[in-house]
PDB file of N, CA, C and O in Angstrom:
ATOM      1  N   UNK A   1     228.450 146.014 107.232  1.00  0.00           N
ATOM      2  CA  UNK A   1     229.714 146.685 106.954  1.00  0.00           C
ATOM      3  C   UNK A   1     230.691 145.676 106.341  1.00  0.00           C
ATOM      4  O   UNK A   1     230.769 144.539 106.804  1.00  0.00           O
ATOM      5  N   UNK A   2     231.324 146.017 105.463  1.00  0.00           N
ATOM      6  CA  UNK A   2     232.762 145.289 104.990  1.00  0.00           C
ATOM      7  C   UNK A   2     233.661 144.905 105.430  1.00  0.00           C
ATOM      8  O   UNK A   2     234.646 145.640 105.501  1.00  0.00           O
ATOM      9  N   UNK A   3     233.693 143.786 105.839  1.00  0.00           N
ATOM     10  CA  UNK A   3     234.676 143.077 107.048  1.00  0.00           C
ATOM     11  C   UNK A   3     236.148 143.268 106.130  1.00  0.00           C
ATOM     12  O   UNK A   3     237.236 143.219 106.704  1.00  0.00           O
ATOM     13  N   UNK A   4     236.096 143.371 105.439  1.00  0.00           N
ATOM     14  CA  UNK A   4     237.745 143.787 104.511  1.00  0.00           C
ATOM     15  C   UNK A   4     237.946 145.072 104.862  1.00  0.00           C
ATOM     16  O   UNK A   4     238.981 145.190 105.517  1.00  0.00           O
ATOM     17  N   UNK A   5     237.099 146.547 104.602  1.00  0.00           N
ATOM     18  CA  UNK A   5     237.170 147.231 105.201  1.00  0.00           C
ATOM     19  C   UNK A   5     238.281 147.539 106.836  1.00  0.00           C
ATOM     20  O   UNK A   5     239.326 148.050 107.238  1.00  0.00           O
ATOM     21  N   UNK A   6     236.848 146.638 107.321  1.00  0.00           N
ATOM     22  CA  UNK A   6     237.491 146.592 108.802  1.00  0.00           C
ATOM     23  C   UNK A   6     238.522 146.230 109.350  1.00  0.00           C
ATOM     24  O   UNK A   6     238.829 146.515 110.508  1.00  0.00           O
ATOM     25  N   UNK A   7     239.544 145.178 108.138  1.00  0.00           N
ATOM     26  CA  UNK A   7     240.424 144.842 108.423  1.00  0.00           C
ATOM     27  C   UNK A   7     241.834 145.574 108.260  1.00  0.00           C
ATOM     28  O   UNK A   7     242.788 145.541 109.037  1.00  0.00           O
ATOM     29  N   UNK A   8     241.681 146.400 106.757  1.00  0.00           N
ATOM     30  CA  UNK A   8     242.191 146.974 106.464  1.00  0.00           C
ATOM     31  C   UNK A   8     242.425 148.357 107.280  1.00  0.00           C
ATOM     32  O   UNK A   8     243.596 148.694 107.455  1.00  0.00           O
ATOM     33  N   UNK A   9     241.378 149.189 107.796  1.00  0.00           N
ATOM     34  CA  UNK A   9     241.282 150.110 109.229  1.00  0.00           C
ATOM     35  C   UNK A   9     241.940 149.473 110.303  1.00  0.00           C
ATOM     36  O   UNK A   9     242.280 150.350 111.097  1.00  0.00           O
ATOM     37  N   UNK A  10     242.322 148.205 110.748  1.00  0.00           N
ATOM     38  CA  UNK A  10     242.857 147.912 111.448  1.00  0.00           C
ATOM     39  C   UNK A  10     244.515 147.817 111.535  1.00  0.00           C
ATOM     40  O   UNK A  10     245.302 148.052 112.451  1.00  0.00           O
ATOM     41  N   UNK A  11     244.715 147.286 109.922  1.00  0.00           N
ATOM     42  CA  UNK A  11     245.904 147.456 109.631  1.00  0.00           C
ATOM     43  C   UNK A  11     246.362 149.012 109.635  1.00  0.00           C
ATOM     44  O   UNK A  11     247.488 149.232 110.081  1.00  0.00           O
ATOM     45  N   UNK A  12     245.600 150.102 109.184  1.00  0.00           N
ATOM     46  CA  UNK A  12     246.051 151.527 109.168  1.00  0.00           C
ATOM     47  C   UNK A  12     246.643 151.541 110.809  1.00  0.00           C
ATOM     48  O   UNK A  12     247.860 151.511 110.990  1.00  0.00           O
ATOM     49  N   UNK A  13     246.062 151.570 111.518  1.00  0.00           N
ATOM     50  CA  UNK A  13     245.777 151.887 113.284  1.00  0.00           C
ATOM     51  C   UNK A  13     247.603 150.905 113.493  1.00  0.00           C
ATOM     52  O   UNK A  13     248.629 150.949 114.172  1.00  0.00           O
ATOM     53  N   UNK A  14     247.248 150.473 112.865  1.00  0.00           N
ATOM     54  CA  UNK A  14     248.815 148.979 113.416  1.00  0.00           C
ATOM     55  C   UNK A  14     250.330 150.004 113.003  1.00  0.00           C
ATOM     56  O   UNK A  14     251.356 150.481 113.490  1.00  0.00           O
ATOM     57  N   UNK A  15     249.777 149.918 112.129  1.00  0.00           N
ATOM     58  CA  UNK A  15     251.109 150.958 110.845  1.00  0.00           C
ATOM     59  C   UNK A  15     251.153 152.217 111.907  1.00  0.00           C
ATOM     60  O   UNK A  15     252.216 152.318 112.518  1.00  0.00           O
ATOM     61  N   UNK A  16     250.211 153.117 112.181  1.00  0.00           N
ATOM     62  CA  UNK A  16     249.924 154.534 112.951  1.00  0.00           C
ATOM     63  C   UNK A  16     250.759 153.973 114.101  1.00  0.00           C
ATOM     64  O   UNK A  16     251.966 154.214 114.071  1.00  0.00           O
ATOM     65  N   UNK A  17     250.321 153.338 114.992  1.00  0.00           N
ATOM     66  CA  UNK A  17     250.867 152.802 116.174  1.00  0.00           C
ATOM     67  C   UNK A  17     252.377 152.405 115.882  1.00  0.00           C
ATOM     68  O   UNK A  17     253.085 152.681 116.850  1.00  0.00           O
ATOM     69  N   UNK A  18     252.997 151.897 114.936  1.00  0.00           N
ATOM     70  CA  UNK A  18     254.542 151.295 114.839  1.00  0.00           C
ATOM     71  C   UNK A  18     254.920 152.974 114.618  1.00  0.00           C
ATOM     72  O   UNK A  18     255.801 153.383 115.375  1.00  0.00           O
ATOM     73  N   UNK A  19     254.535 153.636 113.982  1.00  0.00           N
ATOM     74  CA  UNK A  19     255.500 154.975 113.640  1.00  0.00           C
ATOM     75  C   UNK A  19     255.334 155.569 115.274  1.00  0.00           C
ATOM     76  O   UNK A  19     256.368 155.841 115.885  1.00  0.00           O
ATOM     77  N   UNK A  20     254.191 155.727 115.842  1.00  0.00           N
ATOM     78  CA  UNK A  20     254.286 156.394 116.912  1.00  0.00           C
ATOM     79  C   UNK A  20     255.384 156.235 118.266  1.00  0.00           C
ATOM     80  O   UNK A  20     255.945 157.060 118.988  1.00  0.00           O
ATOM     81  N   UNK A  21     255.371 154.503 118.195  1.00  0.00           N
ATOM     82  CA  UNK A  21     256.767 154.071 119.143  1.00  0.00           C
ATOM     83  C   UNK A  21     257.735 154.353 118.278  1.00  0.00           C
ATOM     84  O   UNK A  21     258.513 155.153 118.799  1.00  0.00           O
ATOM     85  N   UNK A  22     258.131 153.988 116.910  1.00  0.00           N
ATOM     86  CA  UNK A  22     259.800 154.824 116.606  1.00  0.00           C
ATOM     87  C   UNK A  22     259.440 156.503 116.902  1.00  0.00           C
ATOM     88  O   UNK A  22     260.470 156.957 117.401  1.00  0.00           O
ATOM     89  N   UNK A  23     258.600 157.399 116.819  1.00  0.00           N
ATOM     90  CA  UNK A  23     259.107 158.753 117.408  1.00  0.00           C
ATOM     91  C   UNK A  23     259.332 158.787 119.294  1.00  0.00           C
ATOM     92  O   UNK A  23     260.208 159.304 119.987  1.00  0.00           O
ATOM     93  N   UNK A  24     258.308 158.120 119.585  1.00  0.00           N
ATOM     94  CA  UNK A  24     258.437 158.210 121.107  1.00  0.00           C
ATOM     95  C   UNK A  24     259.704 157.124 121.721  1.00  0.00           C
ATOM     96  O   UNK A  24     259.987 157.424 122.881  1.00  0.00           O
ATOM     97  N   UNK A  25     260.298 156.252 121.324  1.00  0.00           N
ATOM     98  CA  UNK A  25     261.553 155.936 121.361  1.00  0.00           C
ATOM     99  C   UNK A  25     262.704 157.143 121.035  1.00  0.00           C
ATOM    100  O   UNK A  25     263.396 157.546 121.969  1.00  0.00           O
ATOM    101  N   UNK A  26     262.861 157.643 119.813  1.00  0.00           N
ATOM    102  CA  UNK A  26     263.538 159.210 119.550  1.00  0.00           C
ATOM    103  C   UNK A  26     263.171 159.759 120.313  1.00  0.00           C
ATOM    104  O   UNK A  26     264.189 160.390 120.595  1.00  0.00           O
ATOM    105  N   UNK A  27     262.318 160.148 121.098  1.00  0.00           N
ATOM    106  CA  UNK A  27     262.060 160.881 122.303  1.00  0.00           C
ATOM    107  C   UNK A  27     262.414 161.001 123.182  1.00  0.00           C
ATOM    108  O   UNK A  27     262.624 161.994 123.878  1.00  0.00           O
ATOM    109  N   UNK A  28     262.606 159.513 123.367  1.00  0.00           N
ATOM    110  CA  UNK A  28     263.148 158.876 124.848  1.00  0.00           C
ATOM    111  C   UNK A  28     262.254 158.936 125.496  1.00  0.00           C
ATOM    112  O   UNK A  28     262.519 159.487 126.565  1.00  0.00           O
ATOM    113  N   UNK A  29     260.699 158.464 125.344  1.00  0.00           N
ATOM    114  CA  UNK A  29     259.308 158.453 125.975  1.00  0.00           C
ATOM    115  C   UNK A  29     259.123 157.199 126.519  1.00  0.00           C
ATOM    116  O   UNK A  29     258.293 156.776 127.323  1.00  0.00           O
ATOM    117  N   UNK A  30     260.464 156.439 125.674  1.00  0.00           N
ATOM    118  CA  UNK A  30     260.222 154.581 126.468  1.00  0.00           C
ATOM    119  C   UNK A  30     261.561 153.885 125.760  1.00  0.00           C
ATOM    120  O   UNK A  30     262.206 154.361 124.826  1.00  0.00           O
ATOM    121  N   UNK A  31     261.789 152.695 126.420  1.00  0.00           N
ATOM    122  CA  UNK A  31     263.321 152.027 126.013  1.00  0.00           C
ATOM    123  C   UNK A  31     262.550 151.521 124.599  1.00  0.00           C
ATOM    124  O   UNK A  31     261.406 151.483 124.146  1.00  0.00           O
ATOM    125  N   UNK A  32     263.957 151.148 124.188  1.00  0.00           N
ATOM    126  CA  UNK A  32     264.568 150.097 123.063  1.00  0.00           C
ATOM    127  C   UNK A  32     263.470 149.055 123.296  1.00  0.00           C
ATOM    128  O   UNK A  32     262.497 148.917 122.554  1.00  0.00           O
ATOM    129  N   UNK A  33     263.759 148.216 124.577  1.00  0.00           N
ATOM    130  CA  UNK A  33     263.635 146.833 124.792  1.00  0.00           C
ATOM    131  C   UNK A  33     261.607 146.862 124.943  1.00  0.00           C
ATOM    132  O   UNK A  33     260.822 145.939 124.728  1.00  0.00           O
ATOM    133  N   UNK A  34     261.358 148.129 125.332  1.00  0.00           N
ATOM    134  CA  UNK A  34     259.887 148.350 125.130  1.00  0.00           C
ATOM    135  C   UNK A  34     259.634 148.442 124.300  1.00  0.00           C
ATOM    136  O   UNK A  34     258.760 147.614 124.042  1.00  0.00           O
ATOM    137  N   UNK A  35     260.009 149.406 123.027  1.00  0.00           N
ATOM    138  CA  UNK A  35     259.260 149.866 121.458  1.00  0.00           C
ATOM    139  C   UNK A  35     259.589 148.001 120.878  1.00  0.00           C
ATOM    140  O   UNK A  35     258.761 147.307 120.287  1.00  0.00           O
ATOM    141  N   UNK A  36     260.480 147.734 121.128  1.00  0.00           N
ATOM    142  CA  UNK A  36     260.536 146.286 120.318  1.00  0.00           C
ATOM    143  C   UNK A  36     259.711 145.231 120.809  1.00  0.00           C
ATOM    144  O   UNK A  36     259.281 144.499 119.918  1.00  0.00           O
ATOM    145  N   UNK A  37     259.265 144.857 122.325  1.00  0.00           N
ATOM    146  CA  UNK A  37     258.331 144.321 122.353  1.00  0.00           C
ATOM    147  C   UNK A  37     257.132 144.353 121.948  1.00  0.00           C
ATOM    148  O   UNK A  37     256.568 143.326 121.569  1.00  0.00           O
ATOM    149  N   UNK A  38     256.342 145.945 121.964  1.00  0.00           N
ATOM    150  CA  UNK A  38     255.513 145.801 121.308  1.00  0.00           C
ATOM    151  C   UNK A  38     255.612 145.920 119.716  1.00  0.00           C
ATOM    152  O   UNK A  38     254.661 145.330 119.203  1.00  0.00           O
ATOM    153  N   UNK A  39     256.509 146.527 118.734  1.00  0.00           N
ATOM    154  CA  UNK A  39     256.656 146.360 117.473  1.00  0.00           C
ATOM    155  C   UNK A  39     257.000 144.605 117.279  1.00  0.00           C
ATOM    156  O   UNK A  39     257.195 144.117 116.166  1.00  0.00           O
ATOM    157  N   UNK A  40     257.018 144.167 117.973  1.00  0.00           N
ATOM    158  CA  UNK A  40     257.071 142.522 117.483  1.00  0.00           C
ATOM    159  C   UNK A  40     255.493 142.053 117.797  1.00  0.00           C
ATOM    160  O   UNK A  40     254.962 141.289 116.991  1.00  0.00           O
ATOM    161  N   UNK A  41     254.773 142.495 118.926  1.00  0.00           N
ATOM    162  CA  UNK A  41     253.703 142.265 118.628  1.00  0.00           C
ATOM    163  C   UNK A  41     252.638 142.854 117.777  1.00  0.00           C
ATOM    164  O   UNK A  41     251.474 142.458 117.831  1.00  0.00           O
ATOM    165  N   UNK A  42     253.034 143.777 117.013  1.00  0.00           N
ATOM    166  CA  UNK A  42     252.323 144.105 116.160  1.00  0.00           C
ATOM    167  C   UNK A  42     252.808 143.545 114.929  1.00  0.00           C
ATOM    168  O   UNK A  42     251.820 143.335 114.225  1.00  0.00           O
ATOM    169  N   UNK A  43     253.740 143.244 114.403  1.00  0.00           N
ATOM    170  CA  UNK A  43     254.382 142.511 113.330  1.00  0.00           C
ATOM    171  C   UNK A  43     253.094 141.557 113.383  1.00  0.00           C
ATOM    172  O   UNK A  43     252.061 141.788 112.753  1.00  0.00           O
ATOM    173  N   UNK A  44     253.301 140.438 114.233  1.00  0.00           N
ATOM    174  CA  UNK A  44     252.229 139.524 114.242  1.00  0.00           C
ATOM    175  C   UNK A  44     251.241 139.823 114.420  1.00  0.00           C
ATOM    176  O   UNK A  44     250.412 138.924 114.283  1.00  0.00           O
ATOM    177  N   UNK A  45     250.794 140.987 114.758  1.00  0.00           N
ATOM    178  CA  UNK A  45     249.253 140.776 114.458  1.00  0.00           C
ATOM    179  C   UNK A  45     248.811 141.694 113.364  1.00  0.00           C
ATOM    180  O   UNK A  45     247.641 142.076 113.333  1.00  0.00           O
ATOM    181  N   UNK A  46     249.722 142.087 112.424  1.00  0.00           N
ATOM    182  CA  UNK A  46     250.045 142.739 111.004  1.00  0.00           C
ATOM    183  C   UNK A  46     249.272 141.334 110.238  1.00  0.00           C
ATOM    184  O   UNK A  46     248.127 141.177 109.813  1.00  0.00           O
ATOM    185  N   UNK A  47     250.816 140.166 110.302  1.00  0.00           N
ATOM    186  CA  UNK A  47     250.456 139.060 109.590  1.00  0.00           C
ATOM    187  C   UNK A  47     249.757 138.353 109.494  1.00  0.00           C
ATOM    188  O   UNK A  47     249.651 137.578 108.544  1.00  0.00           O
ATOM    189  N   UNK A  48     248.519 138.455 111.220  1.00  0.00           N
ATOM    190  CA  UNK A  48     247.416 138.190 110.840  1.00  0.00           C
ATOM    191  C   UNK A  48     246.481 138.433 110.332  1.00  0.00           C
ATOM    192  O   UNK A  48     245.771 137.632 109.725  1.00  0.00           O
ATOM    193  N   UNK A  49     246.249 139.857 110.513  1.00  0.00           N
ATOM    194  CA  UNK A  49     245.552 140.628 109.252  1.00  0.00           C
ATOM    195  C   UNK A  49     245.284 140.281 108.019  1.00  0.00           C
ATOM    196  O   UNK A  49     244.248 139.956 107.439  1.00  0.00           O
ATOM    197  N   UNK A  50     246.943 140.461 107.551  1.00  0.00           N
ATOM    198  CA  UNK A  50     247.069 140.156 105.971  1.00  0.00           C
ATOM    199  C   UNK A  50     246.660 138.541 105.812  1.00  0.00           C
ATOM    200  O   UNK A  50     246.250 138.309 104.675  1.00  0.00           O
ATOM    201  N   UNK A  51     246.675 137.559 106.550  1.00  0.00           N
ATOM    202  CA  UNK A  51     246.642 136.600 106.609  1.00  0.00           C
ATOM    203  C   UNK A  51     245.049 136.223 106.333  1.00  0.00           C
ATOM    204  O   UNK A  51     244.885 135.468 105.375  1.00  0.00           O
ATOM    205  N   UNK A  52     243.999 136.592 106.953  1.00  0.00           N
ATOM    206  CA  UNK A  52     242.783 136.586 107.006  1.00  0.00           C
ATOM    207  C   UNK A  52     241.871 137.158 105.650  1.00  0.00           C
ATOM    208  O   UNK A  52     240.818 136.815 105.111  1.00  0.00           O
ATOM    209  N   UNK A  53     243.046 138.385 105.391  1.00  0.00           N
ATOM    210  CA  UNK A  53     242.267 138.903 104.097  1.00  0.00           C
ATOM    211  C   UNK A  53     242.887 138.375 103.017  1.00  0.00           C
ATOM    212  O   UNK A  53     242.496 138.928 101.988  1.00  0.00           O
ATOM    213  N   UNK A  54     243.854 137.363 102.791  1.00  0.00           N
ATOM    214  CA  UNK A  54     244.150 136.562 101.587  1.00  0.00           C
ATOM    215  C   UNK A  54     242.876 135.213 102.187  1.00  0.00           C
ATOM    216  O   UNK A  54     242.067 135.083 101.268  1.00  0.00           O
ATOM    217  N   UNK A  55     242.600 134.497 103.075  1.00  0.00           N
ATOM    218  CA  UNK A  55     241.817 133.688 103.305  1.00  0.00           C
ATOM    219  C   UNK A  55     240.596 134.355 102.648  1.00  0.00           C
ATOM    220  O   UNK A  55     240.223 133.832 101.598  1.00  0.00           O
ATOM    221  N   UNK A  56     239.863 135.502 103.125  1.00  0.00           N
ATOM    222  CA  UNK A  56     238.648 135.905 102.721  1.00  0.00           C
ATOM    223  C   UNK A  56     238.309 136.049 100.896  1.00  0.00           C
ATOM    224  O   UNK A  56     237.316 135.980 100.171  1.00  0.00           O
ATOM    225  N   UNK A  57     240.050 136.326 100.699  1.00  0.00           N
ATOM    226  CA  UNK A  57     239.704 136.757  98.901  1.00  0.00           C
ATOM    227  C   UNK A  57     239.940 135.034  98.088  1.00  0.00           C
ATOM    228  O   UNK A  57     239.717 134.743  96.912  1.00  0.00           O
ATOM    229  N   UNK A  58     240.537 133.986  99.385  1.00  0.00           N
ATOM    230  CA  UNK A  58     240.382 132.582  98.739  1.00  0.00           C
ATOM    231  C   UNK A  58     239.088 132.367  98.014  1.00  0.00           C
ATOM    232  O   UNK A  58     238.627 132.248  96.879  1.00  0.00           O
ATOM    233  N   UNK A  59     238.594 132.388  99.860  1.00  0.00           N
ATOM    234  CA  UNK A  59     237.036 131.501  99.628  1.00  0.00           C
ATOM    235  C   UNK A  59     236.101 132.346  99.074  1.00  0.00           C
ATOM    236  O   UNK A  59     235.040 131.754  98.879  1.00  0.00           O
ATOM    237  N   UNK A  60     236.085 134.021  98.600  1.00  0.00           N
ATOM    238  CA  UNK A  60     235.268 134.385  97.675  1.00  0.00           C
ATOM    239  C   UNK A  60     235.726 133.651  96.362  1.00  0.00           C
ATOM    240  O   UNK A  60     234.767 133.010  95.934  1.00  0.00           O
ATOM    241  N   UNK A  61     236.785 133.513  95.601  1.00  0.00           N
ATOM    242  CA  UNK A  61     237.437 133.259  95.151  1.00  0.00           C
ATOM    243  C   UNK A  61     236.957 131.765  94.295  1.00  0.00           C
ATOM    244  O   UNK A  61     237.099 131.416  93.123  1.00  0.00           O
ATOM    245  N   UNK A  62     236.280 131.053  95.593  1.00  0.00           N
ATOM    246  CA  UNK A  62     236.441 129.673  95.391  1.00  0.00           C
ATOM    247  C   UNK A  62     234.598 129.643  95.691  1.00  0.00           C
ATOM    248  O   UNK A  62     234.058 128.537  95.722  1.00  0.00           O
ATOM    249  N   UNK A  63     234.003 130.529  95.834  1.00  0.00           N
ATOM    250  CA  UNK A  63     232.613 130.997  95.617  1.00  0.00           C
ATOM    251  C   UNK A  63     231.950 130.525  97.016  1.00  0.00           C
ATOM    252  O   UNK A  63     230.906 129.874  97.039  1.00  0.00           O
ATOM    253  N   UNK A  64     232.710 130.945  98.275  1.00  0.00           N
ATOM    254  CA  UNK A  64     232.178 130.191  99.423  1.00  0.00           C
ATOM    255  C   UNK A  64     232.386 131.439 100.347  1.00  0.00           C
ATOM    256  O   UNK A  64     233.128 132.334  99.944  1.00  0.00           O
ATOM    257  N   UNK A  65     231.748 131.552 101.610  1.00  0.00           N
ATOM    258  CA  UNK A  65     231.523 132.546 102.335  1.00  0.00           C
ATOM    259  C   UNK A  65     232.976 132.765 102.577  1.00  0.00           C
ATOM    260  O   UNK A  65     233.812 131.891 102.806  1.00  0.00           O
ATOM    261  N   UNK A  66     233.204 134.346 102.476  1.00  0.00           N
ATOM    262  CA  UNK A  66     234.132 135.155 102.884  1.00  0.00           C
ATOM    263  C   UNK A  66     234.050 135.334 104.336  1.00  0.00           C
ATOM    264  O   UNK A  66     235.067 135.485 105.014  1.00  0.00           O
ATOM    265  N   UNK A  67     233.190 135.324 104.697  1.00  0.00           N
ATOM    266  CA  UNK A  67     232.783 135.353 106.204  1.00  0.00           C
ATOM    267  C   UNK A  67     232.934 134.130 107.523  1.00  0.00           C
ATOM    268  O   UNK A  67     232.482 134.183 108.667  1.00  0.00           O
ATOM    269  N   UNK A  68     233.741 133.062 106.857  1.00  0.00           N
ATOM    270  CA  UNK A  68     234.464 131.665 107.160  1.00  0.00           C
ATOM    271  C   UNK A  68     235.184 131.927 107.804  1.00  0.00           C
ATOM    272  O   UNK A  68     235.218 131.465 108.944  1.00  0.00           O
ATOM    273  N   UNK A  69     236.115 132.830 107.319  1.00  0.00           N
ATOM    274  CA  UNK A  69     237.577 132.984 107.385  1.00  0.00           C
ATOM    275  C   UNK A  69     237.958 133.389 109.117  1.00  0.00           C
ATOM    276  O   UNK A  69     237.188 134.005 109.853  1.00  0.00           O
ATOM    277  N   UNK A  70     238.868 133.044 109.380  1.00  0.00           N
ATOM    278  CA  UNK A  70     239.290 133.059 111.362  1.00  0.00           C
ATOM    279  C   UNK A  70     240.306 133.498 110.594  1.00  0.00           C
ATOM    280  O   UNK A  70     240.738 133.418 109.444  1.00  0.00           O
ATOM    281  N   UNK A  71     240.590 134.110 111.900  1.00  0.00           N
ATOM    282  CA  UNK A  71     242.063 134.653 112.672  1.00  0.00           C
ATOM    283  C   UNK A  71     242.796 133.334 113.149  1.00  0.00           C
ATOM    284  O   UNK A  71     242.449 132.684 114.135  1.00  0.00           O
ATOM    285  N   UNK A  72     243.880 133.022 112.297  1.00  0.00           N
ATOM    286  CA  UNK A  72     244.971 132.077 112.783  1.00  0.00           C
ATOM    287  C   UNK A  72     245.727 132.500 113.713  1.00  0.00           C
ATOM    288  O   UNK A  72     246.104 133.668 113.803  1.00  0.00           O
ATOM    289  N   UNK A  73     246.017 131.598 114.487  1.00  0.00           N
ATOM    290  CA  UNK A  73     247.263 131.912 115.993  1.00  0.00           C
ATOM    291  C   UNK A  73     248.085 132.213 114.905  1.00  0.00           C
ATOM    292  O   UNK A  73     248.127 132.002 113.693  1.00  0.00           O
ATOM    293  N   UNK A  74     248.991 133.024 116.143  1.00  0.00           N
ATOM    294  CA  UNK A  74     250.447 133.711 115.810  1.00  0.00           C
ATOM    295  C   UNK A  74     251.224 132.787 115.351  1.00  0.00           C
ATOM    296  O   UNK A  74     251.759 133.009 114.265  1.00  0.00           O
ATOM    297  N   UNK A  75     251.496 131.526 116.036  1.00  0.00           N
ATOM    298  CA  UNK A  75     252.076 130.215 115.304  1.00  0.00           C
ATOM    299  C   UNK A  75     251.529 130.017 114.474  1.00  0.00           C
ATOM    300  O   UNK A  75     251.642 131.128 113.956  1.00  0.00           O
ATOM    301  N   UNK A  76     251.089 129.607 113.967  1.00  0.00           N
ATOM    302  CA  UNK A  76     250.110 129.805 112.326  1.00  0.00           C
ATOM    303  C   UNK A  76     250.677 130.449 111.647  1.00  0.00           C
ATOM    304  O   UNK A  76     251.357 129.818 110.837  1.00  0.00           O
ATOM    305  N   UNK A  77     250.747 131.863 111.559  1.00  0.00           N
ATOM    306  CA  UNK A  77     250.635 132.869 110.560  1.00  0.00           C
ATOM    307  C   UNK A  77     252.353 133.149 110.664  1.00  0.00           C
ATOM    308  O   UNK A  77     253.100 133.590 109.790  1.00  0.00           O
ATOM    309  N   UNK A  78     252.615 132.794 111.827  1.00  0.00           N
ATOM    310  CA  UNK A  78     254.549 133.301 111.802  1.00  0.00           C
ATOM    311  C   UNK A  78     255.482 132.184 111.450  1.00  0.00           C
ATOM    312  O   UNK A  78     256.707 132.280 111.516  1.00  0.00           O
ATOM    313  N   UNK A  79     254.559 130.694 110.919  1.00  0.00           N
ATOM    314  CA  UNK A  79     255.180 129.687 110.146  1.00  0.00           C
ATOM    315  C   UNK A  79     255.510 129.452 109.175  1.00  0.00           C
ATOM    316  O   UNK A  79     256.381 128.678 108.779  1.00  0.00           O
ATOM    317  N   UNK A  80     254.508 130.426 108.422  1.00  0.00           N
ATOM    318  CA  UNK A  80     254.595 130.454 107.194  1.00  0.00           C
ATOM    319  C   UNK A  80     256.125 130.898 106.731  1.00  0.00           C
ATOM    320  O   UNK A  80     256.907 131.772 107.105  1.00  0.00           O
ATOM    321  N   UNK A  81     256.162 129.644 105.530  1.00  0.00           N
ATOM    322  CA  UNK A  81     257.895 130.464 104.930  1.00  0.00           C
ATOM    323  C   UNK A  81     257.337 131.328 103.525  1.00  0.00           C
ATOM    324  O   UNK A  81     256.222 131.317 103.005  1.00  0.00           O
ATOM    325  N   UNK A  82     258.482 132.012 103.175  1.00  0.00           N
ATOM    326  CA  UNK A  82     258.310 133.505 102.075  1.00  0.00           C
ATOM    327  C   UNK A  82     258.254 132.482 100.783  1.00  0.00           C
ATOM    328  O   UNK A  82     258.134 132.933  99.644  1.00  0.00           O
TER     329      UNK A  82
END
């Protein structure tokens, strides 16, 4: 199977999940201080995502296994400047 694929399905599920806490926050199904803890942990593990699949399109890129590529810690990936 296509590990880009898989990553990208993962990112869908991340995105699905952030809209679902802003309605169930409008709901009043859970606080503020809850939908934001976990929407911050999904932020980061968004950027790891995206993070892994710019690594994977490097090292195809650079003609070396795509299949190299790790998941960087959250420090890692939330160091990066824009």
């Amino acid at each position: 199977m296509d590990k880009n694929l898989d990553i990208t399905g993962r990112v869908g599920s991340l995105i699905g999940e952030e809209k679902a806490l802003r309605e169930r926050l409008a709901a009043g199904e859970l606080t503020a201080s809850e939908e934001q803890a976990r929407i911050q942990a999904i932020e980061v593990e968004l950027d790891q995502c995206w993070d892994l699949l710019r690594q994977r399109a490097a090292l195809k890129g650079a003609r070396q296994n795509p299949n190299s590529a790790r998941v960087r810690s959250a420090d890692v990936v939330e160091g990066y400047e824009s």
